[in-house]
NUVO-452460 format. One record per residue (C-alpha): residue in three letters; x, y, z. Coordinates in steps of 0.05 Angstrom, whole numbers, padded with zeros to 5 digits, always signed. Example, Ala and Ser with C-alpha at 12.3 -4.5 7.8 and 13.67 -1.06 7.14 Angstrom:
REM NUVO-452460
Ala+00246-00090+00156Ser+00273-00021+00143
//
This chain:
REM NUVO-452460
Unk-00103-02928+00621Unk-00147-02867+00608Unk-00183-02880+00548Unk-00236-02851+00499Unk-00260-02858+00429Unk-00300-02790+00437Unk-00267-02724+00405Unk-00246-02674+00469Unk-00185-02630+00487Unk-00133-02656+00551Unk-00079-02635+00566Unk-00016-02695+00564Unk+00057-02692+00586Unk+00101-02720+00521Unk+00169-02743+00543Unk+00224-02708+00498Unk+00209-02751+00435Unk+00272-02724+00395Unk+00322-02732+00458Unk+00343-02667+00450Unk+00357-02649+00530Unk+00298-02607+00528Unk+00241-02602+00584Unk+00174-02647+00578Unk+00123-02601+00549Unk+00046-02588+00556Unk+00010-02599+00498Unk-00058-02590+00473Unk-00086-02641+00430Unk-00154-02629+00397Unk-00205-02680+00374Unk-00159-02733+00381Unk-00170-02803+00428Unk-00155-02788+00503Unk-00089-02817+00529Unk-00048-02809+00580Unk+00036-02825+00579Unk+00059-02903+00588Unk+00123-02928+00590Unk+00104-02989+00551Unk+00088-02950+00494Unk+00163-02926+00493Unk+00185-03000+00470Unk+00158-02979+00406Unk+00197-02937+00352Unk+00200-02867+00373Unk+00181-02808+00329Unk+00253-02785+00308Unk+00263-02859+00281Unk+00208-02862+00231Unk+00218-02782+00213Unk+00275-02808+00163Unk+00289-02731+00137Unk+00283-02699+00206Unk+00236-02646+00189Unk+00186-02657+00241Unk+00136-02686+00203Unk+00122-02761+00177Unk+00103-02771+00106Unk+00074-02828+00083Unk+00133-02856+00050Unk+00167-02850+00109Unk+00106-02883+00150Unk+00111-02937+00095Unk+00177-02953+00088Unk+00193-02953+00163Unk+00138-03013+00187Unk+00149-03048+00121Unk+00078-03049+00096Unk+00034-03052+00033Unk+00011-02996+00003Unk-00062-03016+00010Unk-00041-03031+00092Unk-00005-02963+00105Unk-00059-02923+00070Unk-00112-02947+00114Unk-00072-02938+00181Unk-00040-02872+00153Unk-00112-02853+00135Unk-00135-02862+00202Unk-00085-02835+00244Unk-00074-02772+00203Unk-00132-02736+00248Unk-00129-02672+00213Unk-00125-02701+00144Unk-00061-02658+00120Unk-00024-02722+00091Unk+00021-02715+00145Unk+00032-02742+00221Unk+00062-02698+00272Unk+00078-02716+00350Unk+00005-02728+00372Unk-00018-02757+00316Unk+00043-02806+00323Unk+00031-02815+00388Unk-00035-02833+00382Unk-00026-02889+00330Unk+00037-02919+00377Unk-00019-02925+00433Unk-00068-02972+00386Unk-00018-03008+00352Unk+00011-03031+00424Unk-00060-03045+00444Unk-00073-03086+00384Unk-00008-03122+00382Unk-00027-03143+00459Unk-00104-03169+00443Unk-00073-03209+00392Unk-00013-03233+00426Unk-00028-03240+00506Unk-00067-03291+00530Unk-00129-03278+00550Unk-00114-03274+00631Unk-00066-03228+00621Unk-00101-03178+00571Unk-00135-03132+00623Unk-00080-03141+00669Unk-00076-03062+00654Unk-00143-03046+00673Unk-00173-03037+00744Unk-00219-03099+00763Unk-00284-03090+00785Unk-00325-03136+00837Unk-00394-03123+00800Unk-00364-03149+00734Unk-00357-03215+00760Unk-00434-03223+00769Unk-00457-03284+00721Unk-00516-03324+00716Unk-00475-03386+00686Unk-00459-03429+00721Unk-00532-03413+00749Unk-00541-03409+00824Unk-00561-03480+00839Unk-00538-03496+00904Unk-00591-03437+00934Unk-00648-03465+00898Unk-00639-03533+00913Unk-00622-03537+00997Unk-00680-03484+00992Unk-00731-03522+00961Unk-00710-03585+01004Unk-00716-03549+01064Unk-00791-03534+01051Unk-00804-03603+01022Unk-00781-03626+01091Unk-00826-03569+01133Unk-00886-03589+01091Unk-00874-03665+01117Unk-00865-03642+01190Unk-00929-03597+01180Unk-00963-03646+01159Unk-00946-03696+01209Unk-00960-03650+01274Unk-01020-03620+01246Unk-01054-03687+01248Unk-01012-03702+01323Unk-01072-03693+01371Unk-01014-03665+01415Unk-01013-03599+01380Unk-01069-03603+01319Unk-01043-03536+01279Unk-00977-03506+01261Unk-00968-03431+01282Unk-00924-03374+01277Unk-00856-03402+01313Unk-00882-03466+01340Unk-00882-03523+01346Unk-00826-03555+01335Unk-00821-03628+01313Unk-00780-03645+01370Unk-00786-03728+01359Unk-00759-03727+01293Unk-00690-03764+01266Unk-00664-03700+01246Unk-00664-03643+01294Unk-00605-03635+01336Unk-00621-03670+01404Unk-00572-03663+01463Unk-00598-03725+01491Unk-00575-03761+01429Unk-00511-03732+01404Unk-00477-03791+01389Unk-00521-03796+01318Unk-00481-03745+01291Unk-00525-03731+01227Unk-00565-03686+01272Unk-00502-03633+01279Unk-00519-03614+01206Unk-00586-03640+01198Unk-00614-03597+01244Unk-00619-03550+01181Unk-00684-03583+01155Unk-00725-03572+01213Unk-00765-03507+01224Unk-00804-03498+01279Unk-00870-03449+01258Unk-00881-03426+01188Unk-00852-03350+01197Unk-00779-03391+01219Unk-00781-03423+01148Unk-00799-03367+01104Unk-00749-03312+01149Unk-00689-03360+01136Unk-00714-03382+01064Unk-00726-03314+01040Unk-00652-03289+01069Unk-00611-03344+01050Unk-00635-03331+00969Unk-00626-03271+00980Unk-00564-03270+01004Unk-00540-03332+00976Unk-00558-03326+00901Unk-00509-03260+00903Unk-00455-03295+00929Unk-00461-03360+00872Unk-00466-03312+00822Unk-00389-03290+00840Unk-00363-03344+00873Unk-00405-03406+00840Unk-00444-03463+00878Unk-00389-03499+00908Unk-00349-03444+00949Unk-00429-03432+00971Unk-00440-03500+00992Unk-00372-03500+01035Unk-00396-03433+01068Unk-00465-03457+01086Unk-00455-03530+01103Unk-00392-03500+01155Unk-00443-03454+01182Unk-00493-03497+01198Unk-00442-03546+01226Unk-00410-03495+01273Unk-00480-03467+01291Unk-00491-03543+01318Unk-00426-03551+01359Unk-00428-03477+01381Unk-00491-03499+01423Unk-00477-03559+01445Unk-00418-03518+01486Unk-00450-03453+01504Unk-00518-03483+01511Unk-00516-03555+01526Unk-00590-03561+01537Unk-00623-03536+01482Unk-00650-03577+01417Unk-00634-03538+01356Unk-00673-03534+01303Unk-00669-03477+01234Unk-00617-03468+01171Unk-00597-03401+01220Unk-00523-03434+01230Unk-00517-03430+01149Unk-00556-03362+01138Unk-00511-03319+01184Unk-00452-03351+01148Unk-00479-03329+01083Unk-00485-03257+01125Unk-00400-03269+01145Unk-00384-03293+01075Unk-00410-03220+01045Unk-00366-03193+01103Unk-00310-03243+01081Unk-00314-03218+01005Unk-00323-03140+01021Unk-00250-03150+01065Unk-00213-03193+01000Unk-00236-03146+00949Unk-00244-03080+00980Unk-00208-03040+00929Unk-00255-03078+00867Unk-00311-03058+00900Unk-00358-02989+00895Unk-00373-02961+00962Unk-00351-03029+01010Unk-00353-02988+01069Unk-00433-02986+01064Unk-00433-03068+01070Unk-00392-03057+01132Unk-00440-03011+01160Unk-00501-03050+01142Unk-00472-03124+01169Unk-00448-03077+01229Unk-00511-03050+01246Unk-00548-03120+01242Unk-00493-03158+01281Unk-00496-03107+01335Unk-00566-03113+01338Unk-00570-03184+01339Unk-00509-03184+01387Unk-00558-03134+01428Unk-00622-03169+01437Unk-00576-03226+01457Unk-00551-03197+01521Unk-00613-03156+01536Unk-00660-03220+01545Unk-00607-03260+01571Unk-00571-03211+01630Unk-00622-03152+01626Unk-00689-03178+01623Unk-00671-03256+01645Unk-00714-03286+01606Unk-00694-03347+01553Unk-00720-03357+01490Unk-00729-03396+01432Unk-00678-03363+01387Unk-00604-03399+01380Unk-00553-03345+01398Unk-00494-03391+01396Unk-00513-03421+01333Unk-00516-03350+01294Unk-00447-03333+01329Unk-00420-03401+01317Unk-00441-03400+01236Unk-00421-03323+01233Unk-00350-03343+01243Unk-00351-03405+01208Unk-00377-03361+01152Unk-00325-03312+01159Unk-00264-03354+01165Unk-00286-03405+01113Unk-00305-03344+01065Unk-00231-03317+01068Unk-00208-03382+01055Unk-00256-03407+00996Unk-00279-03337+00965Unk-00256-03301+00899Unk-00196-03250+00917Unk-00195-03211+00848Unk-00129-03180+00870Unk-00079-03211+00922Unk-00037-03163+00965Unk+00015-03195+01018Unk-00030-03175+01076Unk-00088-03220+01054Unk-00035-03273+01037Unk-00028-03265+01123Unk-00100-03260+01132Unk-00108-03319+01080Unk-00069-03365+01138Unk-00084-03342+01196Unk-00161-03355+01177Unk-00139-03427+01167Unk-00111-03433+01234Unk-00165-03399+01267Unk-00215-03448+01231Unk-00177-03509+01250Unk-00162-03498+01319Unk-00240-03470+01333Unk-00267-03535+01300Unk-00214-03581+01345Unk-00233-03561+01410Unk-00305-03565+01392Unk-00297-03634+01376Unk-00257-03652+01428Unk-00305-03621+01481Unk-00355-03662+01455Unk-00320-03718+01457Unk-00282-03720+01519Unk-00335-03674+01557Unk-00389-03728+01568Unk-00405-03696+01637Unk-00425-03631+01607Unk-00484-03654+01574Unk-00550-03691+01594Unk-00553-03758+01592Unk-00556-03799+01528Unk-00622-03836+01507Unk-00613-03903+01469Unk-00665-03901+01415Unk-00700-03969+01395Unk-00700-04014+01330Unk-00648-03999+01278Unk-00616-03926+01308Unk-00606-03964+01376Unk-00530-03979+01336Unk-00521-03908+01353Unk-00533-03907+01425
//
């Protein structure tokens, strides 16, 4: 609905009010509100009805008499549709009050879901800092708690004596994914709390607010939570397949899901949204580029390094599928309905056979080590 409360002149096609046969005309309507022709105004009485003596004007007798009102009622609505003040309504004028009163009658009437059915939703009207973005803060501010304990632990190991850039990594501890020790499976999401240098927590702390406090404030805490938790999850199982090797250690598997979800919410409410093809570019441009470097140490330059390839792949599409399936879609069309499924099956199958390769597998991987004392239950 095209609609203004300032004075301007448009120009509006009027069906035929007095059903005369004749053509819809163009008509110029000065300082009057902007509108535009609905059908569901049409339910209400037309102009020929309440003109009870047909001479193309309403009085206010006629105005009165028609809607059954007071005096004191129809003198204030007669008073305020009556734009030019003659005492008299004619066809715009008319039209004009039939457009509020239908509004009014549906604010008062409709429930509240259904009152801006009319009106085109927007993504950046859903922003709201209640409830407030907890979920962010609080795995945040844990996973520094727990860096700060490790830091403080191998600074005073005579082993290494200082904590730099992007090492070490506190490669003894309970909670970072060891292949040796899969079979404590706390470490396939636990993994999350260990950083290995100080740059590794502060690059994945600083992107996961960022990028994570934006998506609570649409979707709230809990579709957050199911995001980053699946990311980290399918970061861990994504390496222990394509690297079976390598200790893991970094919230990366959650972060790049965070980076899929914003992919996962631009593809749900792409119409809602202003400009969602510059989000595509921008998530393009960095997955290519991560994508990139990837291949170029790994088949270009041969070299291995420290950074978990697998686990940002494996938490990008966790984050992806999971977003589609958990994330606000301000608008459903039957194409996302398909999309809606087929992310389900997707999810479920990918997460089987990761399982069952660990599982049934056991050659794959390096030998387990039994642990002593009380996590020797979980050797």
């Amino acid at each position: 609905m095209a609609y203004s409360s300032s004075p301007m002149i448009v120009t509006q096609r009027l069906d035929d009010d007095d059903k005369s046969g004749g053509d819809d005309e163009e008509m110029q309507l000065g300082a009057v509100t902007t509108i535009a022709y609905r059908p569901d105004v049409e339910r209400l009485p037309s102009f020929t009805e309440v003109d009870a003596d047909g001479n193309g004007e309403i009085e206010f007798e006629e105005f009165k008499n028609y809607f059954n009102m007071t005096e004191e009622e129809a003198e204030k609505i007669f008073r305020e549709t009556d734009i030019n003040q003659d005492g008299k309504l004619d066809r715009d004028e008319y039209l004009t009050f039939k457009m509020r009163a239908f509004d009014f009658a549906r604010a008062v009437i409709l429930p509240k879901s259904r009152r801006t059915q009319h009106r085109k939703l927007s993504y950046k009207d859903q922003y709201s800092c209640f409830p407030p973005p907890i979920f962010m803060f609080t795995i945040t501010l844990i996973e520094i708690g727990f860096f700060i304990y490790h830091a403080i632990r191998l600074v005073n190991d005579p082993k290494h004596g200082s904590i730099e850039r992007y090492r070490p990594a506190p490669i003894d501890s309970n909670l970072i994914y060891d292949p040796q020790r899969r079979n404590q499976l706390w470490r396939f999401v636990t993994y999350m709390l260990v950083h290995s240098g100080y740059m590794h927590i502060i690059n994945n702390v600083l992107m996961q607010l960022l990028l994570g406090v934006l998506l609570e404030m649409v979707h709230k805490w809990w579709r957050v939570l199911a995001i980053y938790f699946g990311g980290v999850l399918a970061g861990s199982l994504a390496t222990s397949i394509a690297e079976p090797y390598n200790y893991l250690a970094g919230a990366s598997g959650g972060v790049y899901a965070l980076i899929a979800a914003h992919l996962s919410t631009v593809i749900l409410n792409w119409t809602e949204m202003e400009y969602p093809w510059v989000r595509v570019v921008l998530f393009g441009v960095f997955a290519a580029y991560d994508v990139g470097m990837a291949l170029y140490y790994s088949y270009v330059m041969e070299l291995s390094t420290s950074v978990g390839y697998a686990a940002h792949l494996g938490g990008f599409c966790a984050g992806l599928l999971i977003g589609i399936y958990v994330l606000k879609n301000l608008r459903w069309v039957q194409w996302e309905c398909v999309l809606w499924y087929l992310s389900v099956v997707a999810l479920v199958l990918l997460t089987l056979f990761a399982v069952a390769w660990n599982v049934f597998k056991k050659d794959y991987f390096p030998p387990t080590k039994c642990d002593e004392g009380i996590l020797a239950a979980f050797c």
